[in-house]
C-alpha positions as CSV (number, residue, x, y, z in Angstrom):
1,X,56.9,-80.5,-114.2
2,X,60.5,-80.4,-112.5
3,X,59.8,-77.0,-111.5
4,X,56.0,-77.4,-110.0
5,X,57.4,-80.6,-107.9
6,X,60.0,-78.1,-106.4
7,X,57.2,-74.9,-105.8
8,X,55.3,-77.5,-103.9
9,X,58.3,-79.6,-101.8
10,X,59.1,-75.8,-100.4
11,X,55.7,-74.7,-99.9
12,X,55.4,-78.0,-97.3
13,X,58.7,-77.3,-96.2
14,X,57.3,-73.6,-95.0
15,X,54.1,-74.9,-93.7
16,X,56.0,-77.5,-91.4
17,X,58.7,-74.6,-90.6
18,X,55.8,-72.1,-89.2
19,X,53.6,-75.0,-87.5
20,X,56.6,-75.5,-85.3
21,X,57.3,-71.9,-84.3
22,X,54.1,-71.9,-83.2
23,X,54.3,-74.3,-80.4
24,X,54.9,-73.3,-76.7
25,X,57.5,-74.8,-74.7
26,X,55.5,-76.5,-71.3
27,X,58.0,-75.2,-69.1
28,X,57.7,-71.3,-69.9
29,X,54.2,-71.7,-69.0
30,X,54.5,-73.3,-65.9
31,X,57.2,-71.0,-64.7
32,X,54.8,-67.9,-65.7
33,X,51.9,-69.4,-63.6
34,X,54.5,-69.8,-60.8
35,X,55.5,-66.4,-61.1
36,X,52.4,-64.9,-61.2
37,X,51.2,-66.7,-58.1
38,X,54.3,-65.6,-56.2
39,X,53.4,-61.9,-57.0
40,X,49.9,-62.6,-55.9
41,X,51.1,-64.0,-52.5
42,X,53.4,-61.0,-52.3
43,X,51.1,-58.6,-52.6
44,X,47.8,-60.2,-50.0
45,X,50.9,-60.8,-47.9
46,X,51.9,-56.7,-48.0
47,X,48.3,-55.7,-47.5
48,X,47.8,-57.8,-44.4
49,X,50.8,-56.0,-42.7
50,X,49.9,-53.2,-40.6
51,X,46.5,-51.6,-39.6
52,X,44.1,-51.2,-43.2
53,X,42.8,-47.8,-42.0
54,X,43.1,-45.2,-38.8
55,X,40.4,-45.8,-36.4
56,X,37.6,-42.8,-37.0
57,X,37.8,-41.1,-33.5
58,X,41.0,-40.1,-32.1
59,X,42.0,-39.3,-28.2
60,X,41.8,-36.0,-26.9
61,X,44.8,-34.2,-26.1
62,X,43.9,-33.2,-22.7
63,X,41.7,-34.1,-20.1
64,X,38.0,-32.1,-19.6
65,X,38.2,-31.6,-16.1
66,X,38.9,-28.3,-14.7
67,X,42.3,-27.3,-13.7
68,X,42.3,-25.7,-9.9
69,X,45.4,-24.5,-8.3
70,X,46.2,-26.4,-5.1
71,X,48.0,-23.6,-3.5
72,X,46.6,-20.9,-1.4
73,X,47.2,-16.8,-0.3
74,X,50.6,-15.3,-1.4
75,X,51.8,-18.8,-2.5
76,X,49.0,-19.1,-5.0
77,X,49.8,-16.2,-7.0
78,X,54.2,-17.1,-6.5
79,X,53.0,-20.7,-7.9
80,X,51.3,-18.9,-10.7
81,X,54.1,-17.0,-11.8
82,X,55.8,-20.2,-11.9
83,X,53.4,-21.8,-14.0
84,X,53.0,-19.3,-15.8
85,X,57.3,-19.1,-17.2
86,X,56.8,-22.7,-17.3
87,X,54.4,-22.6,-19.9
88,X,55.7,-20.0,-21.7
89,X,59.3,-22.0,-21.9
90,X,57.2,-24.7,-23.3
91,X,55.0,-22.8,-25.4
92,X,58.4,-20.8,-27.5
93,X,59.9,-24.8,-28.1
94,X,56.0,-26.2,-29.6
95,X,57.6,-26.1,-33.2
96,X,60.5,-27.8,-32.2
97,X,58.8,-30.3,-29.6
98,X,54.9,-31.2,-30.2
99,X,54.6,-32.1,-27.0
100,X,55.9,-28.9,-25.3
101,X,52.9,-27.1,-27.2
102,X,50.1,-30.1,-25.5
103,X,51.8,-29.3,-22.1
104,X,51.9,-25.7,-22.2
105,X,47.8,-25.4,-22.3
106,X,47.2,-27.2,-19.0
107,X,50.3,-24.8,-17.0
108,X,48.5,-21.5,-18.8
109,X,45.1,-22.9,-17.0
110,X,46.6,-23.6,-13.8
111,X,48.4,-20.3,-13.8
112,X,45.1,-18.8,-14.3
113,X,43.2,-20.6,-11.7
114,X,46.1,-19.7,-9.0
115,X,45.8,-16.1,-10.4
116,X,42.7,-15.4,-9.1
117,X,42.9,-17.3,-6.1
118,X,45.9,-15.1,-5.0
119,X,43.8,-12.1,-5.6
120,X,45.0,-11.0,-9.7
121,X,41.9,-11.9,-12.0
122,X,43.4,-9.3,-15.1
123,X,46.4,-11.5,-15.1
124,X,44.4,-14.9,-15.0
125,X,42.5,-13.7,-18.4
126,X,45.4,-13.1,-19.7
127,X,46.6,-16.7,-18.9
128,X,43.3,-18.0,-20.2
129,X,43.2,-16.1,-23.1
130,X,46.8,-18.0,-23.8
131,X,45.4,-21.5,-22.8
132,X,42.9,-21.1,-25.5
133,X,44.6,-19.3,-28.3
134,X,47.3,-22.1,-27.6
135,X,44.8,-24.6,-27.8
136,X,43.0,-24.1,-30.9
137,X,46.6,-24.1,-32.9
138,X,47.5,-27.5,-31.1
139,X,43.9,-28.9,-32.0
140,X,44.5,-27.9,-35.2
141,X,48.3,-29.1,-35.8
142,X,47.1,-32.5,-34.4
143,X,44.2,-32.5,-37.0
144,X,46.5,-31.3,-39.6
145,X,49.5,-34.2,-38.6
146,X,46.6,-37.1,-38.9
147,X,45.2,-36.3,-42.3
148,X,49.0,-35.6,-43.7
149,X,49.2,-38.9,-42.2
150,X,46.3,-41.0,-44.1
151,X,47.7,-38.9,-47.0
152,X,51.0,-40.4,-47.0
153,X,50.0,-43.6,-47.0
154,X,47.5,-43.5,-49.3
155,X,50.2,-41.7,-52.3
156,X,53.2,-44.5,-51.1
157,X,55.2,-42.0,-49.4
158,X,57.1,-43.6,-46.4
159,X,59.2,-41.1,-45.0
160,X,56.3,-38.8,-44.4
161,X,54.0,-41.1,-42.9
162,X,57.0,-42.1,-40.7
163,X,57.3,-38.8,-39.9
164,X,54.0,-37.6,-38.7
165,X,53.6,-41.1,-37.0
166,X,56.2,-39.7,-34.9
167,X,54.8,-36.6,-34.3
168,X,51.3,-38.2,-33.2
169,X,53.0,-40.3,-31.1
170,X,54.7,-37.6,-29.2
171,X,51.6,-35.6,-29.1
172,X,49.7,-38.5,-27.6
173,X,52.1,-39.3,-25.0
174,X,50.6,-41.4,-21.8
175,X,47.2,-42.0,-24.2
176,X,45.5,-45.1,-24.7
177,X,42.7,-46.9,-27.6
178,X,42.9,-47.7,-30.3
179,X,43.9,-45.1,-32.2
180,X,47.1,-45.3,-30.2
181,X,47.5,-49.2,-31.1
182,X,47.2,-48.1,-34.7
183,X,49.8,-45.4,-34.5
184,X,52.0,-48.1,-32.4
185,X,51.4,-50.9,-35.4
186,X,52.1,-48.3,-38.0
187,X,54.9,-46.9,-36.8
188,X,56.6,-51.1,-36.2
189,X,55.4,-51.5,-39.7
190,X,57.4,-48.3,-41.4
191,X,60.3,-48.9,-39.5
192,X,61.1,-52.4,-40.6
193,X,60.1,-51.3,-44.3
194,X,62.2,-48.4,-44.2
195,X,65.5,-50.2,-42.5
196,X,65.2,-48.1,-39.0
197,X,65.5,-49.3,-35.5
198,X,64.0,-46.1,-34.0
């Protein structure tokens, strides 16, 4: 008898031990709900900063009118020989300077255009032959720079995107829209998350 009153006095004595551990302090759960909120508003609050996605059409690099030359008789073809060093200057410093590549296609044309007018049309193909080779591996650098672009940001990466923000930027110079505005927005946005001024 002794020995059955005892089996049961520490069955009950488990029973009460487990129904306590059981039981959820108030407090833990209201601090989870809390945090979990916070990381909600933390993470609408990081997708609202900054444009969602690049506007579909982007500016052209140069402008579709035709590029005359301005200048006439021996000066046209001394001005074309000018133009002509000018864009080649420009066109040896395009992987170090973006922009110097963009600027070299327009001096290549107007080279060509005072070519002829001062009376050398073999020289002005060769100058347009330039102006378009030149062209096509801008075009296609500025193509290549946009998607490395939407890349970077879509994998996290930061330091890329901030780079070929850059880039765009300087290959864009004096260009408006908004695919501009976006680059402008993007590039506020990576430098505050990154820690940079400029």
């Amino acid at each position: 008898v002794n020995g059955t009153q005892m089996l049961v006095a520490l069955s009950d004595a488990g029973v009460g031990t487990g129904r306590k551990e059981k039981k959820t302090n108030p407090m833990i759960v209201i601090a989870g709900l809390a945090g979990i909120g916070l990381a909600g508003y933390m993470f609408l609050a990081t997708d609202e900063e900054g444009p969602a996605m690049a506007p579909q059409e982007s500016p052209a690099l140069w402008d579709p009118a035709p590029i005359t030359c301005s200048r006439g008789g021996v000066e046209a073809k001394t001005w074309a020989d000018e133009r002509r060093s000018l864009a080649d200057s420009k066109r040896a410093r395009r992987m170090f300077h973006a922009r110097d590549g963009v600027d070299a296609v327009p001096l290549y044309d107007e080279a060509a255009a005072c070519y002829d007018k001062g009376g050398d049309p073999q020289t002005a193909t060769m100058m347009r032959d330039l102006s378009k080779d030149l062209r096509k591996e801008t075009e296609d650098d500025y193509k290549t720079h946009r998607m490395r672009l939407e890349h970077a940001r879509t994998v996290g990466d930061l330091e890329t995107a901030r780079k070929e923000v850059k880039l765009l930027l300087e290959m864009t110079t004096g260009k408006t829209g908004p695919y501009i505005e976006y680059l402008n927005q993007l590039d506020r946005e990576l430098r505050q998350k990154l820690g940079r001024p400029s």
